[in-house]
Each structure stands twice: as C-alpha cells, then as structure tokens.
VEXLOLO-937427 format. One record per residue (C-alpha): x, y, z. Coordinates in nm, 2 decimals, always signed. Layout:
N
(node (X; Y; Z))
...
END
This chain:
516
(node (+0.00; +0.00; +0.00))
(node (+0.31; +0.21; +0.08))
(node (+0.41; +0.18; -0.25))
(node (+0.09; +0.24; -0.44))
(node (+0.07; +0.54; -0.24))
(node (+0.38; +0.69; -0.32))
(node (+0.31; +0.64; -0.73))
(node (+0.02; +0.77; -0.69))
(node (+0.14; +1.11; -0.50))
(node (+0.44; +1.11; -0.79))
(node (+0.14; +1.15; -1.06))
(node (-0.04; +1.40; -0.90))
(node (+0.27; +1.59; -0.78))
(node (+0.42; +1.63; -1.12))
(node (+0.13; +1.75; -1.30))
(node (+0.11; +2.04; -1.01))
(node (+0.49; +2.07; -1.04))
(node (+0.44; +2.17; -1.43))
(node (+0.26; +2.39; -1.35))
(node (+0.46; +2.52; -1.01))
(node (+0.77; +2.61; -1.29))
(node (+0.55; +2.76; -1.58))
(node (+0.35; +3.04; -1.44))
(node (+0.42; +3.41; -1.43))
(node (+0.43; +3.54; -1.06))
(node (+0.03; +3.63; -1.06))
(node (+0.00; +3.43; -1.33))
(node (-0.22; +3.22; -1.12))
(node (-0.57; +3.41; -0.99))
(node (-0.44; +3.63; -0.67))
(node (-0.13; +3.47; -0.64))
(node (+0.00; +3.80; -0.52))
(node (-0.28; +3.85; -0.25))
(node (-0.15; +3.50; -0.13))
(node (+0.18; +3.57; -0.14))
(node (+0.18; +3.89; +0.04))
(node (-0.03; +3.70; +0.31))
(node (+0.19; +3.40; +0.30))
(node (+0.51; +3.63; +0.36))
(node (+0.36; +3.80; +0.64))
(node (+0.23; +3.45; +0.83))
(node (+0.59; +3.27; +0.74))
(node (+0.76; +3.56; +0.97))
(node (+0.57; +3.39; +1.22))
(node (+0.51; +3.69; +1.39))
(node (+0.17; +3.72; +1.61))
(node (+0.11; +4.09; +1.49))
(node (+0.15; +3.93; +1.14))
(node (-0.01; +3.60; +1.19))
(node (-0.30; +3.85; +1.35))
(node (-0.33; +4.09; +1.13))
(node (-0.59; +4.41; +1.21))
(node (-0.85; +4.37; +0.99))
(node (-0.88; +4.67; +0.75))
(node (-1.00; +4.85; +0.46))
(node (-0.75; +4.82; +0.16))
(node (-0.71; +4.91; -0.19))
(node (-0.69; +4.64; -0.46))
(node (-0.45; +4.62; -0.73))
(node (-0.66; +4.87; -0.91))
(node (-0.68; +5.12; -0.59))
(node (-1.05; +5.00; -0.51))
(node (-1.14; +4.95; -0.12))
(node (-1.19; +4.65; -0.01))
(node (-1.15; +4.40; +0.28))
(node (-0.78; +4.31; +0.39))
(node (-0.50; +4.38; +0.60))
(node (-0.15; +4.48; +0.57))
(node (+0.14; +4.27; +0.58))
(node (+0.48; +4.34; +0.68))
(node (+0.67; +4.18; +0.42))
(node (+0.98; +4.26; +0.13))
(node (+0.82; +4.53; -0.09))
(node (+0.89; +4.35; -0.42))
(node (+0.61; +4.06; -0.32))
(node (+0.38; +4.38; -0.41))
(node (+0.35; +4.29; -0.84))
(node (+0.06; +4.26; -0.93))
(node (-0.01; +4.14; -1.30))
(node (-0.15; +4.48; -1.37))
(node (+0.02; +4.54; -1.70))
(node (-0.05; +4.22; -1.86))
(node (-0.29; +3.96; -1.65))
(node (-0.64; +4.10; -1.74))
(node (-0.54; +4.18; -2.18))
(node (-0.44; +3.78; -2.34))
(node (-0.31; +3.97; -2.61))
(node (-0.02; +4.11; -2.40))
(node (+0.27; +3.85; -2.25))
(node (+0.40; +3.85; -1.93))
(node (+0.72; +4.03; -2.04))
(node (+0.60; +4.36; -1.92))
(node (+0.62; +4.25; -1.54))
(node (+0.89; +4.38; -1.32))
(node (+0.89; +3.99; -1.12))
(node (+0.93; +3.88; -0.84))
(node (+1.20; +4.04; -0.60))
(node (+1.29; +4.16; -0.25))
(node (+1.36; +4.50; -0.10))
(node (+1.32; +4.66; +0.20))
(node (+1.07; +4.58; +0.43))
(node (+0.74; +4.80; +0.42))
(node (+0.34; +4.73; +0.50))
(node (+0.21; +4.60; +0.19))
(node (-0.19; +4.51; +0.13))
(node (-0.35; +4.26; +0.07))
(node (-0.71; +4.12; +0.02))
(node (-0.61; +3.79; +0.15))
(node (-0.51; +3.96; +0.47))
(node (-0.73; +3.80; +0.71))
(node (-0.78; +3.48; +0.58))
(node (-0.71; +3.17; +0.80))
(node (-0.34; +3.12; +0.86))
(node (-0.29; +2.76; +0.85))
(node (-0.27; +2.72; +0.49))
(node (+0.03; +3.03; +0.50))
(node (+0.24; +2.89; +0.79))
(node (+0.32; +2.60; +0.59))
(node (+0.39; +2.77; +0.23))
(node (+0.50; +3.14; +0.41))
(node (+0.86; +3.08; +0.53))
(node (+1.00; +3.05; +0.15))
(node (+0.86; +3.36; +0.05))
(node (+0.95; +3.55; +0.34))
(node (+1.34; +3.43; +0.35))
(node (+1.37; +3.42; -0.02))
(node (+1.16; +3.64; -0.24))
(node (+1.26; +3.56; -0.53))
(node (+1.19; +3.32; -0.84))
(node (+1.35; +2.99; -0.58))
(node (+1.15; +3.08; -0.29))
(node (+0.82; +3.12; -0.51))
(node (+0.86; +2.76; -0.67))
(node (+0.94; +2.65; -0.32))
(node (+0.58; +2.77; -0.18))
(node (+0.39; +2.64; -0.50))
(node (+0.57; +2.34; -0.46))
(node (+0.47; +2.29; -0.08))
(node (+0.09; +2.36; -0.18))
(node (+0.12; +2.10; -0.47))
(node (+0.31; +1.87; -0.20))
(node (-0.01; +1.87; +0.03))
(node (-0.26; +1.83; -0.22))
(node (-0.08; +1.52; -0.41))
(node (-0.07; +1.34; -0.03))
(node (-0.46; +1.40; -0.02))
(node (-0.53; +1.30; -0.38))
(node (-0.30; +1.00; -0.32))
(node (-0.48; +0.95; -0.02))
(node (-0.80; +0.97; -0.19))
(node (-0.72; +0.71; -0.42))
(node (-0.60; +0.45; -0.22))
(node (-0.92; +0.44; -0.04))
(node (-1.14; +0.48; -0.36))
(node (-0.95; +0.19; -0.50))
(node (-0.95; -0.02; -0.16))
(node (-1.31; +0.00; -0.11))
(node (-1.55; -0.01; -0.44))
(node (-1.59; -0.35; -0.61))
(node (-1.39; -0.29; -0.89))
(node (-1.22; +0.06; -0.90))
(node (-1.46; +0.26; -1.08))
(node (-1.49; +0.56; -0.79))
(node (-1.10; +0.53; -0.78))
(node (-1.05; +0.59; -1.17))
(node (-1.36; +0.90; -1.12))
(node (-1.09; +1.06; -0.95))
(node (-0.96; +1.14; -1.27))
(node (-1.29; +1.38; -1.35))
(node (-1.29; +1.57; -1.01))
(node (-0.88; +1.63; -1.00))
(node (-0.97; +1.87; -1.29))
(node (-0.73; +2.06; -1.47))
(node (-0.84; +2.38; -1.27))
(node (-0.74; +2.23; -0.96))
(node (-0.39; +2.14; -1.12))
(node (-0.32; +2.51; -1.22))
(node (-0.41; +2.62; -0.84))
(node (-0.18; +2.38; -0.67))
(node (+0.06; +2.47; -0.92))
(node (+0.09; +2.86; -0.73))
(node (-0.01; +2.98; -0.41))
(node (-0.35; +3.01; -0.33))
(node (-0.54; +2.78; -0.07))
(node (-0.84; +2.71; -0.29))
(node (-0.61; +2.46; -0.46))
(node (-0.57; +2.26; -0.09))
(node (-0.98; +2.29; -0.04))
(node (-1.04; +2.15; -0.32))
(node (-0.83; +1.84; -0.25))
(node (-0.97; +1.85; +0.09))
(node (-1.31; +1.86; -0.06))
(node (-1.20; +1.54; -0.25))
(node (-1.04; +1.35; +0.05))
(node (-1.35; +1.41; +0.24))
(node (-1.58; +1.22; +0.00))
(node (-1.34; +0.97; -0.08))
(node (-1.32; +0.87; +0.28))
(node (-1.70; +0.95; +0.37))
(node (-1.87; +0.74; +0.10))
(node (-1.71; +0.41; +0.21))
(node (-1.75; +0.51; +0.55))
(node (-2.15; +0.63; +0.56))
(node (-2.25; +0.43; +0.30))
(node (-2.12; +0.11; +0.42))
(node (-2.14; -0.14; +0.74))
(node (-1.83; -0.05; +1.01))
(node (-1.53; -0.25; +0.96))
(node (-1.21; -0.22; +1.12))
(node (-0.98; -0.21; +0.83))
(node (-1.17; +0.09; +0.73))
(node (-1.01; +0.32; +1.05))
(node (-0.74; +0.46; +0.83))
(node (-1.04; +0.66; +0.61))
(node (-1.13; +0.77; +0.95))
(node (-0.81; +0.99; +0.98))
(node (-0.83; +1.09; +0.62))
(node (-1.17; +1.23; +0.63))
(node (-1.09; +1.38; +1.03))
(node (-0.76; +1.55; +0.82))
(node (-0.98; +1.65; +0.50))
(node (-1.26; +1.79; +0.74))
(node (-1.02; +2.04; +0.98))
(node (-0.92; +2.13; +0.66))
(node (-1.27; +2.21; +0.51))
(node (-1.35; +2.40; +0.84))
(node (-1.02; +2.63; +0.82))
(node (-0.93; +2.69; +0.48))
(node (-1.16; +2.91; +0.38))
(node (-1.46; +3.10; +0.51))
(node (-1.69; +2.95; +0.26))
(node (-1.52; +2.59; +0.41))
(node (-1.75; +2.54; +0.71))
(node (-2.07; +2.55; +0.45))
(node (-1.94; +2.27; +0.23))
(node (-1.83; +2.04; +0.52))
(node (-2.20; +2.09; +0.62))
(node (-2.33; +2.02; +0.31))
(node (-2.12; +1.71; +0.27))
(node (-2.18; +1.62; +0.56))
(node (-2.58; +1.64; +0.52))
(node (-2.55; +1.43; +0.19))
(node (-2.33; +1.14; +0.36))
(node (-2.48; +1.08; +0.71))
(node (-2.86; +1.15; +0.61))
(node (-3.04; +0.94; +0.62))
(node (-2.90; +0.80; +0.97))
(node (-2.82; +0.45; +1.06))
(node (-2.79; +0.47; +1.43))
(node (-2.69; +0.08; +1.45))
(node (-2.36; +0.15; +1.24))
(node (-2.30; +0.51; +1.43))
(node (-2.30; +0.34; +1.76))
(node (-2.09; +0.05; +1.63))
(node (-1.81; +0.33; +1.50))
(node (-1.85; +0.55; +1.85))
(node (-1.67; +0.24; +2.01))
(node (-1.38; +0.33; +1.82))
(node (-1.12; +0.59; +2.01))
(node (-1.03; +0.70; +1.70))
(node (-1.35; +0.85; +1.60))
(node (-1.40; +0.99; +1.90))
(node (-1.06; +1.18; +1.90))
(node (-1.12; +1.34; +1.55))
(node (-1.51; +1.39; +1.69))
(node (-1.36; +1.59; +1.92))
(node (-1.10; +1.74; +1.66))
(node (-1.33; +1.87; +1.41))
(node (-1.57; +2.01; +1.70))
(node (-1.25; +2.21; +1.82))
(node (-1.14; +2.26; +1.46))
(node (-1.54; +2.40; +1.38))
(node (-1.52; +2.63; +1.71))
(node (-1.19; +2.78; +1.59))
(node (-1.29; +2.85; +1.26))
(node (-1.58; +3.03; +1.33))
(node (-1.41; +3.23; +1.60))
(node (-1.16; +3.31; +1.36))
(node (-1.45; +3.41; +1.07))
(node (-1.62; +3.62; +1.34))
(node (-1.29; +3.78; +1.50))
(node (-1.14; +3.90; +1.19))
(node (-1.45; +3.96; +1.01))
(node (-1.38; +3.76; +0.69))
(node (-1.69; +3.80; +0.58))
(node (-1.72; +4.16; +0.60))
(node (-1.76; +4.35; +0.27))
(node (-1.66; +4.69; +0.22))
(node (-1.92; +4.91; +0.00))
(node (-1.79; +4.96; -0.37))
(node (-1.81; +5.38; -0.51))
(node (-2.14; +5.46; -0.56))
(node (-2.29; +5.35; -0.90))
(node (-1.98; +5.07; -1.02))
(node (-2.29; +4.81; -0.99))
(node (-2.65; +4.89; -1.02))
(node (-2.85; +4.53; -1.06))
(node (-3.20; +4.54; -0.97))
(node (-3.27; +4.13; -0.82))
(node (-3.42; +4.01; -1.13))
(node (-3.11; +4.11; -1.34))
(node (-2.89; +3.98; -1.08))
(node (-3.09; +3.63; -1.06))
(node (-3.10; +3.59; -1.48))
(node (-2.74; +3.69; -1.51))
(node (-2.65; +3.40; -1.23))
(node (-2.80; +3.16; -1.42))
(node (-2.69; +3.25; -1.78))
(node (-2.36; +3.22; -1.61))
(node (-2.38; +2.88; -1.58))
(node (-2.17; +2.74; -1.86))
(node (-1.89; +3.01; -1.76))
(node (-1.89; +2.86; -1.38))
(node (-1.87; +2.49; -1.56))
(node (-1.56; +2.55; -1.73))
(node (-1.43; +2.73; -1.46))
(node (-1.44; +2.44; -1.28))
(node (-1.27; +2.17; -1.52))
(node (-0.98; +2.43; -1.61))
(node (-0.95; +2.85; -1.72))
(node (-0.57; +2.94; -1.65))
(node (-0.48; +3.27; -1.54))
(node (-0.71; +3.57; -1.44))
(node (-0.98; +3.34; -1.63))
(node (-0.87; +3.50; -1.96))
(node (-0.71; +3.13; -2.08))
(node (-0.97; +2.95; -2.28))
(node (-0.95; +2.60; -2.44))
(node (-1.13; +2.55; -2.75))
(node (-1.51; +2.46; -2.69))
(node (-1.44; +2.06; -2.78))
(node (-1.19; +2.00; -2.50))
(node (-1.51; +2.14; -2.23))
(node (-1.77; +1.97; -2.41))
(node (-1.58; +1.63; -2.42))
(node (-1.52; +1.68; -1.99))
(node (-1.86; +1.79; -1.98))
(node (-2.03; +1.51; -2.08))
(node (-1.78; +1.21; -2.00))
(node (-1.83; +1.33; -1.60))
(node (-2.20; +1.43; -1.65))
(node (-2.33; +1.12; -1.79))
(node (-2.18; +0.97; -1.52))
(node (-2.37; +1.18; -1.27))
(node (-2.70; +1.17; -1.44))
(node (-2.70; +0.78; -1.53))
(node (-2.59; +0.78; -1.16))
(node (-2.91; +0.96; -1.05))
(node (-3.09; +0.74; -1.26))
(node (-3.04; +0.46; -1.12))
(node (-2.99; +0.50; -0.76))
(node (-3.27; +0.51; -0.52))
(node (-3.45; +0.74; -0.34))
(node (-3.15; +0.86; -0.11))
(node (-2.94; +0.91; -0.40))
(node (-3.12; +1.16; -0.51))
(node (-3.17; +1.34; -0.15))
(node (-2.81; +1.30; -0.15))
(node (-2.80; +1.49; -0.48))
(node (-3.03; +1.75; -0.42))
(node (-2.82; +1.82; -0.10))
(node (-2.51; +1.87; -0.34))
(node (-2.70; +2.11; -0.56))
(node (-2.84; +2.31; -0.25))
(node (-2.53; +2.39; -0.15))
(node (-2.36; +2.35; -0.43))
(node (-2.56; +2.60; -0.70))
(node (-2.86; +2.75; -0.44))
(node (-2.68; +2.89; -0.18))
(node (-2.37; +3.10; -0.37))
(node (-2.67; +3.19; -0.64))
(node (-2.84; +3.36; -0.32))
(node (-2.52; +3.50; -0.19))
(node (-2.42; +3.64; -0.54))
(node (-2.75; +3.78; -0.62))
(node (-2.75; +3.95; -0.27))
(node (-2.45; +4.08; -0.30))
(node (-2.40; +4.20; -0.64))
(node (-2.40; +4.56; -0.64))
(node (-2.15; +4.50; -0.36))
(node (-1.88; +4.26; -0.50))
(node (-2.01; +4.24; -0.89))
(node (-2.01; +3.89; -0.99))
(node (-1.73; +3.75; -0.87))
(node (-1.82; +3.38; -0.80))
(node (-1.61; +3.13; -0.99))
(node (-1.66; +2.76; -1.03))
(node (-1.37; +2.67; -0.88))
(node (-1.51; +2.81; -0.55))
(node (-1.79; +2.54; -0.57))
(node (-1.60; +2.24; -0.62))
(node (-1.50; +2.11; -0.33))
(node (-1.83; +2.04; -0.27))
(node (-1.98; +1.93; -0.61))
(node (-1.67; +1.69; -0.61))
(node (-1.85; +1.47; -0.43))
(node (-2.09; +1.40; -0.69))
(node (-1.91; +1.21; -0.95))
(node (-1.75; +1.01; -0.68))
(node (-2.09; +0.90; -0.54))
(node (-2.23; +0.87; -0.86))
(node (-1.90; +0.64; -0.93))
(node (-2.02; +0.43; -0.63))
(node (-2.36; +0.38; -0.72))
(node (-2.29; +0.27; -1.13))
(node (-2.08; +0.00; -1.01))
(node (-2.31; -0.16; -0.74))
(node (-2.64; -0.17; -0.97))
(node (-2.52; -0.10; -1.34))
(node (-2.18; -0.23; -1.45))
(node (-1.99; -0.52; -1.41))
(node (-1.62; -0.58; -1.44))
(node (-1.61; -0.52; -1.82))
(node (-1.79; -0.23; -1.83))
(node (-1.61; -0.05; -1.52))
(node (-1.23; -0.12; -1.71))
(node (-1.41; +0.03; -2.05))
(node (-1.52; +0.33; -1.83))
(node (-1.21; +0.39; -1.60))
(node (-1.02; +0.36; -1.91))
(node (-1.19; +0.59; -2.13))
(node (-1.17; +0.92; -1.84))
(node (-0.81; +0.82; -1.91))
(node (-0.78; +0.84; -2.32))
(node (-1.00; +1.16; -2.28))
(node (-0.97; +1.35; -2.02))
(node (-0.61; +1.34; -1.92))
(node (-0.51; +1.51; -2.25))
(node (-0.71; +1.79; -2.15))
(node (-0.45; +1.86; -1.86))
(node (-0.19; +1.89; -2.13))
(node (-0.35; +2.14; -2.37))
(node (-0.42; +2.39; -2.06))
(node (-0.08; +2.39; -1.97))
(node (+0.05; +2.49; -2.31))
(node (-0.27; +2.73; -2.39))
(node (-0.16; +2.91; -2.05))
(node (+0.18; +2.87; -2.15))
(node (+0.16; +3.05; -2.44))
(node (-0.08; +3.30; -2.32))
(node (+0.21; +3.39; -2.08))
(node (+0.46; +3.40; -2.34))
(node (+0.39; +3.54; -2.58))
(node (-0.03; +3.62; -2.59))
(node (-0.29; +3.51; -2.71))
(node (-0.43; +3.66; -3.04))
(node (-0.81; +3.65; -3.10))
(node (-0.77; +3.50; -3.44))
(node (-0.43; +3.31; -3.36))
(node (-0.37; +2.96; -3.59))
(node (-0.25; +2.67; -3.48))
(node (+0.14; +2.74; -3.53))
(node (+0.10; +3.03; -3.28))
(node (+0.07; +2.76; -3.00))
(node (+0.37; +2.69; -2.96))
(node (+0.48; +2.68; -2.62))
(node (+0.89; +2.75; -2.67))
(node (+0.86; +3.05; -2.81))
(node (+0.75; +3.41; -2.70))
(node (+0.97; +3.72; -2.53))
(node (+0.89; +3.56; -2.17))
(node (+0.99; +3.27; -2.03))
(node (+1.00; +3.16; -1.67))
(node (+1.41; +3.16; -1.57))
(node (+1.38; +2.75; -1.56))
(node (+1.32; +2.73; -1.91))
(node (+1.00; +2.66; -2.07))
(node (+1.10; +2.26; -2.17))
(node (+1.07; +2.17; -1.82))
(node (+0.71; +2.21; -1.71))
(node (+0.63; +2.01; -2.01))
(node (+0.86; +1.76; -1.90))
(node (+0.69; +1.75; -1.58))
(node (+0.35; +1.75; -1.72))
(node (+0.43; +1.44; -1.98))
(node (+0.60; +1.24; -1.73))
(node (+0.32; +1.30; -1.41))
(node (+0.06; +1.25; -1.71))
(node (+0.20; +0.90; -1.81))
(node (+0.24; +0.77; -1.45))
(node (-0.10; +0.84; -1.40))
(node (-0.20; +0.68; -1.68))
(node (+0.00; +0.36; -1.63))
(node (-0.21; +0.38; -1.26))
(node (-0.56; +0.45; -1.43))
(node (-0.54; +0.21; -1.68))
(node (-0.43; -0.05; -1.41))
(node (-0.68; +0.04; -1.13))
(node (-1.00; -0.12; -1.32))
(node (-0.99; -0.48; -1.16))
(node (-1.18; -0.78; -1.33))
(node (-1.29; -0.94; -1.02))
(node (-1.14; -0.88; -0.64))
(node (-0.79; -1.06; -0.56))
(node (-0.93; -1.37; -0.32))
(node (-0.63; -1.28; -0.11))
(node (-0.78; -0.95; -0.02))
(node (-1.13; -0.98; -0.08))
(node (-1.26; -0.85; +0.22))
(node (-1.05; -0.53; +0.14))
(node (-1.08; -0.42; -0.19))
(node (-1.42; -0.54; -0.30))
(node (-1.65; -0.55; +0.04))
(node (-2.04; -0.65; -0.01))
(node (-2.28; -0.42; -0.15))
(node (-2.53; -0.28; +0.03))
(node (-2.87; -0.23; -0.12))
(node (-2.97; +0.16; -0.12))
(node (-3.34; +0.10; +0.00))
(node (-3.56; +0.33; +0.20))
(node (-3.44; +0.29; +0.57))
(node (-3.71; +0.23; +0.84))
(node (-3.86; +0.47; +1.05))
(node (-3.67; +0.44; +1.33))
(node (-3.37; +0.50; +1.13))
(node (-3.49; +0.86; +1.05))
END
C-alpha cells in the first residue's frame, strides 16, 4: 500500500509541479494576494499571523476587505500590465523580488493562517523566483498526499475501482493550475476530494475495522474544510448532510466504540469552534461598500445573469488558467462535460430514493446557496463567484455517482471500459491547458491566432527554468498516471484481499422509520 501510495502522489505531484515552474508570478488568480499573506504568516510573527483587519485598496486602488502585511516590498507585483489583456505576454512585469521591508496590502489579509504557515517561510526568506517555486511546490506537496490519499481508499473499497479511476474527473485541470501557485483554494479542493473519498465508504457502508485509516483521512480533509476558507464550514456541512442522512444509528453506535473516532469527533468540534471564532474575529466575511454607481442590478437582473452564467462557472471548474482570460477550444469542455455528467445523471438514474436526497443536498449547496449569496450581494462585490469556488463540494458527486454505477449497473467489463476511457480523454485535457496558459504567458494570445501560434517554446517571456521543463513535468506526471488508471479497473477482487478491496454491497433501499 506504501508503495501504491507513493506512485500515486508522484502523478499527481508532477502535473502540479508543471505547472509550479511555468507560471508568471500572478499568473495564477491572486497569487500576489496569497503571497503577500503568506510572507507576512511565514515571519511567524503574532502581529503578522494576526493581522488588524482593515480596509484596503486592490491592485486597481479599489477599497476593499484586507490587511496589511509586513513583508519585502517587491512581493507587491501585481499582473497589472498584462494579466487582465491575453493579447499582451508576461514580459512587461517587473517579477518577483525583494527589497526593504514596508506594509504591503493585501485582500487575502485575514484569511485563516494555516494554509500560510506551511507555504510562508519560503517567501519570506527568499523572495525571489526559488523561494516562489518553493511555496507552490509545498501547496502541490499537500494536495498530491490528499489526492493519493484519496485514491488509495477509492480503489481499496469499491468493487472494482470505478470511484477510484472517477478521481480522474474531479482532480480537474483547474485544480492542477491552483496547486501549481499559491492560493489555498487549490488545498480545499483536494480537501473537498479527501472528504468524499473517505465519507462514501465510511457512511454508505457497514463498520469494519480495516476501514479506520479513512477515518483519519476524512478527520484531516474535514479540519481542513473547516479552516481553509470561510466558505469551508458551509461545504463540510453540506457534505456532511448528503453522507450521514439518512441516519443508521446501529452503524454510528458500532463506530463511537472506536477511540479514534471519537478523537477526530472531538478534533473537528475544536477545529469548527476555531474556525468560526476566527471568521467572526477577523470579520472575513465583512464587505466593504464599492463607489457609488460601479454596480446597479436590480434582483431580477442579478438572478438571470446568475443563471446565464452557468456554462462560464462549468468551465471554470474543469480548467481557465490565469485571471480566467485562458480558454480551451469549446471541444476539450464539451468532451469533460459530458464524459463526467453522464456519469452523474446515469448515476441519479439509477440509484434510489437517497441518491437523489443526496444529490439535491449537493445542488443546495452547491448551486442554491452561492446563487443567493451572489445575487445578494452583487451591487457589492459584482459577480465574482467562480466555479472553482464550488468544487470542493460538487466533487462529491461524481464520486458518489461512481459508487452507485458500479453496485447496480456495471460489471467488471464495463467498469475497465469506463475507467479507461476518463483516461484516453480526459487526461489530454491537462496537457493542452498547460501549453494554452503557456503561451498566453509567453507570448499572448491573439483573437484569431492559428494553430502554429501555439507553440509553447517561443514568445519574449519565459520563466528563468526554461519553458522545456514544465512540459517535461507534465508528460512524465501525465504518463504515470496513466500507467495507474489504466491498471486500477480490476476484473474481479484478488481472493487474497477480498474483504479489502471489493466488500459486499449494500442495497440503497428506503431505511425504516426508526432509522430517520
């Protein structure tokens, strides 16, 4: 298992390592914000660590929630010149550098600071082009041990590895690019992963006592949820909703036995507690009111422009590069489109009753509630929800739809067809973002460019490793995890281990009363 696990963080940690080594400082979305934040945390100074909440201006001088950081001047570069025009390359940006000490702000200033102690230190002691591929290495690190982690207990517990190969279409390009740099909504979204892939066996299956390793992963995954973020505490509730409802007391009383679960019980009350201290304290979600007349959307035009947006928040969540101003061509979105959503609908299909509670509790919190919080808030924020800010939640539904095809709809056969299809089509998909975002920071991206202007070795900026190295990184981390995929798919369950890998299905059938 040791081993497996190891191969499988190798795959994912090279594919976020391409990217860690072919971005722009900023290239990723508020890398600097992150930075600054991560600087000031990695002094490991209280007054840092603790910053006073404030009212700061953005990189375009607008007010807005923050704080200042004490940290080297040149972490304060934002892509101004070039990150919000495609047409323009990244050669116009001054880098990354050091300088003198100074209060710098940033909108990421009173954000958790658990995600910063850990990639911070590198950018405070060396800001420069080393200590920045440091830090988005370190977030890259931490979300290839949960997607490895994920894996391993997808693989270990379905019947015959079909959840485990669905990793492939919720580890989405998008979530590549942002544990490639440093932001923490790469690490909740592997969180958000994690969790399911240890919940599902765990709720949706009889206790077992091989199963108490998925009991630290999803304790880990959830104080993770909880702190990341402020929007964190809402998913874990949601997922937790869809997982545990409806209740079987019989199983919950069998697991409370356990000192383990009672020790991370106790650890994600604490963790829960903290969080919300922290999101009350520091006022996280306080927003600042924009200059009178930037947004003026009556509700109606707020609620019809939410929902024509909906094709924009899809592909945001399988993969837009950049300051969402790197496209793919329309096929590589339609092909990831409907690979993972048939999956989800013929899921829904053919589950029961509490598959689809389970599902509507996904799209409740997954789709209702930002709709309600962007609509309320538009003429305060303008429409700044992304899909990648809803995945860690609506993960979870290709994995449980993963889970339910291979109980009442395929066999063997059709499972390895499946697992091995995600890999012929959607890993490719991971390649073509990296050079389209490539390029794009090279050299820009023309409105009517050709096919010979995508070519990822040329343009008048490349990052000072060279730009033959990412897509080294990409095409080896992209074969190993192919080798894996293609493998995982198992015919029928190893007699040696069958109690492990494929354990007996359990019927999804209204529970009784008394389970309710």
């Amino acid at each position: 298992m040791r081993r497996s696990w190891l191969l499988a963080f190798l795959a994912f940690f090279l594919v976020f390592a391409a990217w860690g080594v072919a971005a722009p400082f900023d290239g990723p979305a508020d890398e600097v914000q992150h930075s600054i934040r991560a600087a000031g945390v990695g002094s490991f100074e209280p007054g840092q660590i603790f910053a006073e909440p404030r009212t700061v201006p953005d990189a375009f001088g607008r007010p807005g929630m923050g704080a200042y950081q004490r940290v080297p001047v040149g972490l304060d570069a934002h892509a101004v010149c070039w990150g919000f025009d495609p047409t323009k390359s990244a050669a116009c940006e001054k880098g990354l550098s050091g300088g003198p000490m100074t209060e710098v702000s940033t909108s990421a200033g009173r954000y958790n600071p658990l995600f910063y102690l850990v990639v911070g230190p590198p950018l405070r002691w060396m800001p420069n082009w080393g200590g920045l591929v440091v830090a988005r290495l370190l977030n890259g690190a931490m979300c290839a041990a949960l997607l490895a982690s994920a894996f391993l207990a997808l693989r270990r517990w379905s019947r015959f590895g079909l959840p485990a190969t669905a990793l492939l279409c919720v580890a989405t390009p998008m979530l590549a690019h942002l544990a490639g740099g440093v932001n923490p909504n790469a690490l909740e979204i592997a969180a958000g992963i994690a969790f399911f892939a240890a919940g599902i066996p765990l709720f949706l299956e009889p206790p077992d006592p091989l199963k108490r390793p998925l009991v630290t992963l999803l304790g880990i995954s959830s104080v993770l949820l909880l702190t990341l973020r402020s929007g964190g505490p809402a998913w874990f509730a949601f997922g937790l909703l869809a997982l545990a409802v409806p209740l079987r007391w019989a199983w919950l009383k069998e697991w409370w036995q356990v000192t383990r679960v009672k020790l991370w019980t106790a650890g994600i009350v604490v963790a829960g507690l903290l969080s919300a201290t922290w999101i009350v304290v520091m006022r996280t979600g306080e927003l600042v009111p924009p200059p009178p007349g930037l947004w003026d959307y009556t509700t109606g035009e707020a609620i019809t422009q939410y929902i024509d947006s909906w094709y924009q928040l899809l592909i945001g969540m399988i993969g837009v590069a950049g300051w969402f101003d790197t496209k793919l061509w329309s096929p590589f979105y339609l092909i990831w489109a409907m690979l993972v959503g048939g999956v989800v609908i013929l899921g829904g299909l053919v589950g029961g009753w509490v598959t689809k509670w389970r599902y509507l509790v996904f799209l409740t919190g997954g789709v209702l509630l930002p709709g309600v919080l962007q609509v309320s808030q538009a003429n305060v924020t303008g429409f700044i929800t992304g899909g990648r800010y809803m995945l860690p939640l609506l993960a979870g539904m290709p994995l449980l739809a993963a889970w339910v095809l291979e109980r009442k709809l395929f066999d063997a056969a059709q499972v390895r067809s499946l697992g091995r299809t995600f890999v012929l089509f959607l890993l490719p998909v991971h390649f073509a973002l990296l050079v389209f975002a490539m390029v794009r920071w090279q050299r820009g991206l023309a409105p009517d460019a050709g096919l010979g202007w995508f070519n990822p070795l040329a343009g008048d900026w490349h990052p000072p490793t060279g730009s033959v190295l990412p897509l080294l990184l990409m095409v080896a981390g992209l074969a190993v995890t192919a080798v894996m995929m293609w493998r995982t798919p198992s015919p029928a369950p190893d007699a040696t281990a069958s109690a492990e890998v494929a354990p007996p299905a359990v019927p999804e059938a209204d529970p009784e009363p008394a389970a309710l």
